[in-house]
C-alpha positions as CSV (number, residue, x, y, z in Angstrom):
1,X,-25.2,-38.0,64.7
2,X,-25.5,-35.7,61.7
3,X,-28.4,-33.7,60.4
4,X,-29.6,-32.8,57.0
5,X,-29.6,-29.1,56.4
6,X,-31.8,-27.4,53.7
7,X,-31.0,-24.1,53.1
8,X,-33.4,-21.6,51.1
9,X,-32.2,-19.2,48.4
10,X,-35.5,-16.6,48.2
11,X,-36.0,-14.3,45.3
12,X,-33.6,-11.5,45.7
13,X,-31.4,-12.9,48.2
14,X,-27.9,-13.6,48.2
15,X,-27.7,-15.4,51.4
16,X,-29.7,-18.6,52.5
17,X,-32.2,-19.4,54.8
18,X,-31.1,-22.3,57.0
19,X,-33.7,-24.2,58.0
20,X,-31.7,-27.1,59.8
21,X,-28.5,-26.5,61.3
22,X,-25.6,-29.0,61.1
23,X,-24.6,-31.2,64.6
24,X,-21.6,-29.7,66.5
25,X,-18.5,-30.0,65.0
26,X,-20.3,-30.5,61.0
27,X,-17.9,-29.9,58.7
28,X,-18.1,-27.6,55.8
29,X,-16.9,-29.6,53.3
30,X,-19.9,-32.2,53.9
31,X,-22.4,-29.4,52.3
32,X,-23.6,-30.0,48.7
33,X,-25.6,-26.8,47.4
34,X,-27.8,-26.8,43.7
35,X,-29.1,-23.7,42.9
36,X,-31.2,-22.0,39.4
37,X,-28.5,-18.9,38.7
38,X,-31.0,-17.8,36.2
39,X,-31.8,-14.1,36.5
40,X,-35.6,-13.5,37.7
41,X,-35.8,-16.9,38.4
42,X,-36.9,-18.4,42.4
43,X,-33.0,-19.9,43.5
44,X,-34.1,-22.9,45.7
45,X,-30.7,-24.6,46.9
46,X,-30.8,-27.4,48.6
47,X,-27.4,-28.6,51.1
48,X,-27.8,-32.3,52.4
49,X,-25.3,-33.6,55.6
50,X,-23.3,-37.0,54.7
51,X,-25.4,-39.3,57.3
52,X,-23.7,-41.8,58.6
53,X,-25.6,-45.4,58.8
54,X,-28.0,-46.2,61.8
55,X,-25.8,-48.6,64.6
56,X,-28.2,-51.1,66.1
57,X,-27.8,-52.8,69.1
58,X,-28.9,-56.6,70.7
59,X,-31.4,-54.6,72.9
60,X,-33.1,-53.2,69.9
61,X,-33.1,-56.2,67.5
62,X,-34.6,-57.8,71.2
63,X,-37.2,-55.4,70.9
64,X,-38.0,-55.7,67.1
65,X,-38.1,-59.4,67.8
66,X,-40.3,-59.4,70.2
67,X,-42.6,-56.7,68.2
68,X,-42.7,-59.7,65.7
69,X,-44.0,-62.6,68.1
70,X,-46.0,-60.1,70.5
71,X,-48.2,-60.3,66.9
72,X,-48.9,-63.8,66.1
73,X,-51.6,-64.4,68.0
74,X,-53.9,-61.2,66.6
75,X,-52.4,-62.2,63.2
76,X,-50.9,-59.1,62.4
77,X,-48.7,-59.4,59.8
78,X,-47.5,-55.7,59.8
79,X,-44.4,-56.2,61.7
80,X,-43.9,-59.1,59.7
81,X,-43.8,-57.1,56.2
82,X,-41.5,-54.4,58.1
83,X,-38.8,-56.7,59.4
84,X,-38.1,-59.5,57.3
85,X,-36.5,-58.6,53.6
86,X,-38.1,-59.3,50.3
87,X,-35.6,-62.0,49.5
88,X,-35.5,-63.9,53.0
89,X,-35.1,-67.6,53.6
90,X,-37.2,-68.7,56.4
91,X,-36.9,-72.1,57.9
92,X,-38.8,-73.2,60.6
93,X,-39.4,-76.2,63.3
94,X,-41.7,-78.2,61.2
95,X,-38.9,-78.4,58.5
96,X,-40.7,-75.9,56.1
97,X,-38.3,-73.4,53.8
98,X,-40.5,-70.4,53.2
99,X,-39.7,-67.0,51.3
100,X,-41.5,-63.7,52.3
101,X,-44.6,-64.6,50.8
102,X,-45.3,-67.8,52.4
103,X,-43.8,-66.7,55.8
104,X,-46.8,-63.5,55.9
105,X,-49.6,-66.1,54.8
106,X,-48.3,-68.4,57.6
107,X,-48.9,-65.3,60.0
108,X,-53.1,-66.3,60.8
109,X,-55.3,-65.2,64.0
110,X,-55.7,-68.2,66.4
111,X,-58.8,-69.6,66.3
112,X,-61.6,-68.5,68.8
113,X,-61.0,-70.2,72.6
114,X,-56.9,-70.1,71.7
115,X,-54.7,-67.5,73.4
116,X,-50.8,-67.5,73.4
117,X,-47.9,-65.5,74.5
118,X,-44.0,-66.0,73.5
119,X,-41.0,-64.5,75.9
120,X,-38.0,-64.2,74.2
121,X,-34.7,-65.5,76.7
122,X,-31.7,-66.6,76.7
123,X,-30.5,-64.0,74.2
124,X,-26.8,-63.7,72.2
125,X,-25.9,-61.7,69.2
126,X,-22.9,-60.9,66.9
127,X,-22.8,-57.6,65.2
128,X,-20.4,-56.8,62.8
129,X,-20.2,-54.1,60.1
130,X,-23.8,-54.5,58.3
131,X,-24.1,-58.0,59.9
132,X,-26.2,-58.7,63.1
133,X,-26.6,-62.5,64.1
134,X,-29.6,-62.8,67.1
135,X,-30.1,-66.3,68.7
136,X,-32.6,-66.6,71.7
137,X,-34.6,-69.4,73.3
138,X,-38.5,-68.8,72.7
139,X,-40.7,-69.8,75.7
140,X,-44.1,-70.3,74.2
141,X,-47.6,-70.5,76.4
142,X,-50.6,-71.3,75.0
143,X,-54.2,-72.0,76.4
144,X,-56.5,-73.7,74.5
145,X,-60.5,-73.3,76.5
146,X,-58.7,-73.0,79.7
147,X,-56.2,-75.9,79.4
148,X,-52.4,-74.6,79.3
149,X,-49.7,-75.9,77.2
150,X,-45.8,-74.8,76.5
151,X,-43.6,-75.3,74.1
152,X,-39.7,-74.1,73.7
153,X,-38.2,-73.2,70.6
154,X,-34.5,-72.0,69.9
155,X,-34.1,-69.7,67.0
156,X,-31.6,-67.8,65.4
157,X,-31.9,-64.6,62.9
158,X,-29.6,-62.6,60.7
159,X,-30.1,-59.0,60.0
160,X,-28.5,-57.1,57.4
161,X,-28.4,-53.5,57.0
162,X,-29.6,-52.1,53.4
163,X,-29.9,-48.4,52.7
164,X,-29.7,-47.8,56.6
165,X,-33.1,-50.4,56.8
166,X,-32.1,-53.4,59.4
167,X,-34.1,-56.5,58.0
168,X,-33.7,-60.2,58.7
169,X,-32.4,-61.7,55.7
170,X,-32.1,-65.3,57.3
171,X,-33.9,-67.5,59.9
172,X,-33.6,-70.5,61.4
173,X,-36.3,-72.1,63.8
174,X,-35.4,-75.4,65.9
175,X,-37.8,-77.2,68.7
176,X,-36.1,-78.5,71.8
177,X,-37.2,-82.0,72.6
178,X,-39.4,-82.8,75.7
179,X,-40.0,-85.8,76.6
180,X,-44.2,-87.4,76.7
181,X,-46.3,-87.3,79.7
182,X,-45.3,-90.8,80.9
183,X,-49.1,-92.8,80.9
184,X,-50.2,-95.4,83.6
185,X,-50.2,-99.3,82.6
186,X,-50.2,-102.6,84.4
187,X,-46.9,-103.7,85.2
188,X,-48.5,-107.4,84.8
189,X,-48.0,-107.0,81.1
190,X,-44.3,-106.4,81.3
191,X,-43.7,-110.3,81.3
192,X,-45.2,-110.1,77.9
193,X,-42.6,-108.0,76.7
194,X,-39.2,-109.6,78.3
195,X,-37.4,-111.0,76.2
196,X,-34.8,-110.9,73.5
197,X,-35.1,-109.4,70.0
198,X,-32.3,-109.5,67.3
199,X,-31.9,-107.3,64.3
200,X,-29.1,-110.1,63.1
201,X,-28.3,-113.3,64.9
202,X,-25.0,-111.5,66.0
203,X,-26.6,-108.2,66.9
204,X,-29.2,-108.2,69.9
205,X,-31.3,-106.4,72.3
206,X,-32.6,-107.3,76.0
207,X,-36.1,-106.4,77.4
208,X,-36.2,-107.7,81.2
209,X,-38.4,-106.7,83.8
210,X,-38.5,-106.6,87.6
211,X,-42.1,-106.6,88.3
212,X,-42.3,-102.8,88.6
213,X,-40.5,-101.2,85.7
214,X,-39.2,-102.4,82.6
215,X,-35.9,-102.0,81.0
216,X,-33.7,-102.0,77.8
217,X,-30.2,-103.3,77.2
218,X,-28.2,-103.5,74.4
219,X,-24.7,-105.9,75.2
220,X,-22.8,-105.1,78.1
221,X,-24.4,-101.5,78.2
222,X,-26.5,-100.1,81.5
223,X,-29.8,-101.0,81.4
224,X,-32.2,-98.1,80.2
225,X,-35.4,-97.7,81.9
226,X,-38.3,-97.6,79.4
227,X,-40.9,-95.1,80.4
228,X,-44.7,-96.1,79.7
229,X,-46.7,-93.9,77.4
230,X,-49.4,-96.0,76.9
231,X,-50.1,-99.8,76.9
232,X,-47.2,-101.3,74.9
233,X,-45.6,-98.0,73.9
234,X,-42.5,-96.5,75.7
235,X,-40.1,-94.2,75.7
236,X,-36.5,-93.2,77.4
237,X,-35.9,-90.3,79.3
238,X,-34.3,-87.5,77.1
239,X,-34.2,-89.6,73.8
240,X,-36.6,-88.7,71.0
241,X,-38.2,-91.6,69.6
242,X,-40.3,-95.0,70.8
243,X,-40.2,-98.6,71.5
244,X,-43.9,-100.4,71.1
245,X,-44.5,-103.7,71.3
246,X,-47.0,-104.6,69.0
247,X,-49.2,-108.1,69.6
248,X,-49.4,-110.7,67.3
249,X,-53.1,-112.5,66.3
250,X,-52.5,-114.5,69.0
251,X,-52.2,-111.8,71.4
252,X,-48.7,-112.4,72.1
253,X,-45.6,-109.9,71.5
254,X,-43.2,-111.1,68.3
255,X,-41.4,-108.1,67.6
256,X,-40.0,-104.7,68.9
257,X,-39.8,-101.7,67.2
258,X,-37.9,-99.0,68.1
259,X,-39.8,-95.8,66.0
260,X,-37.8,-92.7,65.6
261,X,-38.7,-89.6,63.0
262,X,-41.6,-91.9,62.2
263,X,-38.9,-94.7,60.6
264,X,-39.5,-97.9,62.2
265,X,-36.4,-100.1,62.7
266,X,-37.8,-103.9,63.4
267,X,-36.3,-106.4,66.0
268,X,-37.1,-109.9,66.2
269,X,-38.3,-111.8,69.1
270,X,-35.9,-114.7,69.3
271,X,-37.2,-116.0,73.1
């Protein structure tokens, strides 16, 4: 890489005072001198290097990133300020589009008995030009008074380079689903549920049960095992979302209704 130079013209003197020599190889031509000619007069000139702009590479904007989450729990938002550009979009897993502002107001202290740590894995990038595209898998631990819980989060950042600064201009968080801790109910209350539901008399679902486990089927599809969260609610493996079976006055199940991004979708119990 190139260095500046700055040569000094003292009082007198016809011949500068180099006080940084070019890298190997410099080329004259790169040299700009500015000098006071005036007679009696101190000559200061002044020869700046071209400098190239700084490379970055996936290990670095790794490190930077991490810099950036290794902070969250203290509530430092120093790295914060440094990384991210003035003009940023920021969206994150709870759906929120934040600019710089709101994004370093979001970065708090946990509160007293909390303690995390995030690992970044799983990394890619893309860098191009002025362009550097990062997307890793976050792996998030968190203890709250001794009890441990995890979390995993897939985001994905794009740096620009301005005036040879490397800031994230654009970010994008997502949350992987996981499914609930299935819960422990009496299968004796399955019967209860069996049973078919119908959105339209032409369009129906099938609850059966086999005295251990219950299921879901919808036509001539597989049967889906439905997973017990808690009495009356359930849920299938890998699919975001629930079925709860909601009793009547009279104690008795009427309906199904399969929840999903909190919008309830209402079957009918036919028989």
């Amino acid at each position: 890489m190139r260095k500046a130079i700055i040569l000094i013209f003292v009082i007198g003197s016809t011949s500068p005072t180099l006080i940084s020599s070019p890298a190997k190889n410099e080329s004259a031509n790169t040299i700009r001198t500015a000098s006071n000619t005036q007679p009696g007069n101190t000559r200061v000139g002044v020869a700046q290097a071209v400098m190239p702009q700084a490379e970055i590479t996936q290990a670095e904007l790794l490190r930077r990133t991490q810099e950036l989450f290794d902070a969250v729990s203290s509530g430092n938002q120093a790295p914060w300020r440094k990384y991210f550009a003035d003009d940023c979009l920021y969206f994150d897993e709870k759906g929120r589009n934040m600019d710089k502002a709101a994004l370093i107001a979001d970065v708090t202290p946990l509160p007293l008995g909390y303690s995390g740590v995030i690992i970044l894995e799983k990394a890619q990038s893309h860098i191009e030009g002025d362009m550097a595209i990062l997307s890793y898998d976050q792996n998030e631990k968190e203890t709250i008074y001794g009890q441990t819980v995890t979390a995993h989060y897939h985001e994905t950042d794009t740096w620009m380079r301005r005036h040879r600064d490397w800031q994230i201009v654009a970010a994008q968080v997502l949350r992987y689903y996981e499914d609930p801790a299935p819960g422990k109910v009496d299968p004796a209350s399955f019967s209860g549920y069996a049973g078919t539901y119908q959105l339209t008399p032409t369009v129906t679902l099938t609850i059966s049960t086999d005295g251990f486990q219950l299921y879901r089927q919808r036509g001539s599809h597989p049967k889906e095992l439905l997973i017990p969260e808690a009495a009356g609610i359930f849920f299938r493996k890998g699919v975001e979302g629930r079925i709860l079976f909601p009793l009547a006055d009279d104690g008795k199940v009427e309906s199904l209704i399969d929840r999903r991004n909190n919008e309830d979708v209402v079957w009918k119990k036919m028989k």
